[in-house]
N, C-alpha and C positions, 0 to 999 in steps of 0.2 A: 204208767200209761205210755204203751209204745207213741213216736213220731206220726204226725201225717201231714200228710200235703192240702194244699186248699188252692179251688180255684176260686177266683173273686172277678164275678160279672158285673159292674156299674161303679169303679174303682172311686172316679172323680167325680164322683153326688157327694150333698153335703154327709149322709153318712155312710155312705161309701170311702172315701179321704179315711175316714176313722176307723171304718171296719181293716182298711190296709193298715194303717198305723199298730192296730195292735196286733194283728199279726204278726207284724214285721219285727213288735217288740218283744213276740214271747218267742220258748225255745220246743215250745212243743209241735212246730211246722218247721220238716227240715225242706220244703218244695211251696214255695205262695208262687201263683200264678195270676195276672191280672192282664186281662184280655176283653179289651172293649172296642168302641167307636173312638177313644181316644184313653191315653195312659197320663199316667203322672209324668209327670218332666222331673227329671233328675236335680233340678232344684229343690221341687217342693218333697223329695223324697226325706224319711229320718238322716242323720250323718250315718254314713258305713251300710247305708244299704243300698247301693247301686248296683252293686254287684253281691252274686253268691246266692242266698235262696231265691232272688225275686225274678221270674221269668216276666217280662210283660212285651205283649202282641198288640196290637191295632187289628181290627176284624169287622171284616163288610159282615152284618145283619142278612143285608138280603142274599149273601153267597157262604152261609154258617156250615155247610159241610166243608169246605176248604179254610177252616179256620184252623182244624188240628184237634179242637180241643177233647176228644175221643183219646188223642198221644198220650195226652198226662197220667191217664190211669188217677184222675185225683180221689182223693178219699173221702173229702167234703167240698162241697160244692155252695158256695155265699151267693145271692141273688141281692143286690142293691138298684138294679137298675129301671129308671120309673121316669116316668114323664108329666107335665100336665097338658090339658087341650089347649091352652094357650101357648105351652111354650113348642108343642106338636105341630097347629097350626089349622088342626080340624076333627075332630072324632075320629075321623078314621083314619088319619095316623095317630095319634093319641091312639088307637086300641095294638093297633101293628107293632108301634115300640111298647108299650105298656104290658102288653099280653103276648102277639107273636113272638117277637124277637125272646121273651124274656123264655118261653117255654121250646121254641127250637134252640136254643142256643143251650139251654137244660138237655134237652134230648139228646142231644149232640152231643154233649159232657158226659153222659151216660157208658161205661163201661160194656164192654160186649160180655167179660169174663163173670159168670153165674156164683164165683165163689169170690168175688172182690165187693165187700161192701159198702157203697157207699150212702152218705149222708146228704142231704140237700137243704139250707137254708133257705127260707125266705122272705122278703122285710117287705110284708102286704101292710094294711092299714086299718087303724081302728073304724069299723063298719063298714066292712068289707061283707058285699052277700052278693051272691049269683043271680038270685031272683029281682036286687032293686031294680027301680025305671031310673034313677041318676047313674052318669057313664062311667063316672070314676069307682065307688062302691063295687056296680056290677063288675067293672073288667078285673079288679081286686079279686072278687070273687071268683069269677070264672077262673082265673091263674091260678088263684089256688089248688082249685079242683083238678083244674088242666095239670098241674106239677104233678098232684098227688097220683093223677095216673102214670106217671110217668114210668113205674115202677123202680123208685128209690128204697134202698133198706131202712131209710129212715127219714120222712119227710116232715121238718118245722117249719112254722109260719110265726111269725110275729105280727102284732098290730100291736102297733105302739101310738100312741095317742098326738098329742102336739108335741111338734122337734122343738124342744128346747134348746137355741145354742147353733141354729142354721147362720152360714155366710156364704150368701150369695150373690153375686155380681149384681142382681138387681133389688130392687127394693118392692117387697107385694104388702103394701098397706093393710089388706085385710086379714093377713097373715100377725102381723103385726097387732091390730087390734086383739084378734083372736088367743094371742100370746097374754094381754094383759088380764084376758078372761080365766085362761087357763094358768095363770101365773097365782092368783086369787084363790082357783079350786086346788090349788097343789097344797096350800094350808092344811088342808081338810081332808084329802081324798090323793091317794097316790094314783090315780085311774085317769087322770084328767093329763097331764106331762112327762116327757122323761129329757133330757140333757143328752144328746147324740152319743157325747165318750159314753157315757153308762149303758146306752142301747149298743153300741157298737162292740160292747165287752161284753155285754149277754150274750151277742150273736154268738160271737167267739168263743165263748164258754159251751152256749148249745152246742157248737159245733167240735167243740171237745166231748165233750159229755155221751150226746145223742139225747134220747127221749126216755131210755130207762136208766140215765143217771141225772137227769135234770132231780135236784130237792124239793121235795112232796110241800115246803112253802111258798113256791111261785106259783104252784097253780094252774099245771099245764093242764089242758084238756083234751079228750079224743075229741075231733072235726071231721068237719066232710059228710062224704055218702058212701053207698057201698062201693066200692071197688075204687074208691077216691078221697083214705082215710090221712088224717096228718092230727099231729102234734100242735096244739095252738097254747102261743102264751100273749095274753095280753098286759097292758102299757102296765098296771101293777106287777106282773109276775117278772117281766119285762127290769123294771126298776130294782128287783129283787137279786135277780139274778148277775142286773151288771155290777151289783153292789157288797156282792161275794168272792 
């Protein structure tokens, strides 16, 4: 399997951090690029990677043609970047970083060259649909749809279930309960949690792999609509695959 490069959008989410980490730890990306509203600090980076494959940029949202990221020529393109209404501050920004930003900053990344193919990750969420009336689900949805026209050679989606294994600066209680729910159905049902390192290794694998080397036990399925098809693996296939 020849080298490729990866761009990685929402670097500093709790599985964003991880998505970079394994990147950074394997050798089949000779180019990581991580280009957001803010980057890792060279503290929290692995030892010996400050320098060398890691390109990373700071980049205004709302000024994304002047970001570059068209330059890279990347070959896979990682999407981590998410927000909730609370921490946005109203729906409508909630949908602006959740959805706009997430799919002009895609389009943007997009290659002009017809014969460079690339791949597009993206870490949507378990019940994710275009059609719901709650805002989180639908904007989920609609991103999807929105990526998948983007015309990428290969568009995946994840919906992974409860983040197992989140560290974030704040504390969300309901978050919390909900873990002890979904902590119970992992007994039972792989469909219910996954561990971030494990989803974050999936990604990374999809994004080696693509969608006709993904292994016929995870479970991927065709999604979408006409003219707005993608790759979906959910939080079982999800667990499956970061654990190969």
């Amino acid at each position: 399997m020849s080298r490729k490069s990866a761009l990685l959008i929402g670097a500093t989410g709790a599985v964003g951090k991880k998505v970079l980490s394994e990147l950074l730890a394997r050798d089949e990306w000779y180019k990581i690029g991580e280009y957001g509203r803010r980057v890792t600090t060279p503290e929290d980076l692995p030892p010996g990677q400050r320098e060398g494959r890691l390109e990373q940029r700071v980049i205004d949202f709302e000024n994304i043609d002047a970001a570059g990221l068209k330059n890279g020529q990347w070959d896979v393109v990682f999407v981590t970047l998410g927000t909730t209404r609370a921490q946005a501050g109203s729906a409508e920004m909630f949908e602006k970083i959740d959805r706009e930003y997430v799919v002009n900053a895609c389009r943007a990344a997009k290659s002009e060259d017809p014969a460079h193919e690339q791949r597009l990750v993206y870490l949507s969420s378990a019940g994710a649909d275009a059609t719901s009336h709650v805002l989180y689900p639908k904007s989920k949805g609609l991103t999807e749809l929105a990526l998948a026209r983007l015309g990428y050679s290969d568009t995946i989606v994840f919906r992974p279930g409860f983040l197992r294994g989140a560290q974030r600066p704040e504390k969300r209680v309901g978050e919390t309960i909900f873990g002890y729910l979904t902590g119970a159905l992992s007994r039972v049902t792989a469909s219910a949690e996954i561990w971030i390192p494990v989803l974050a290794k999936s990604m990374v694998n999809a994004g080696l792999l693509g969608s006709s080397g993904i292994p016929p036990e995870v479970g991927a399925q065709k999604a979408g609509q006409d003219g707005a098809q993608f790759t979906l693996i959910g939080n079982k296939g999800a667990n499956i695959l970061g654990r190969t």
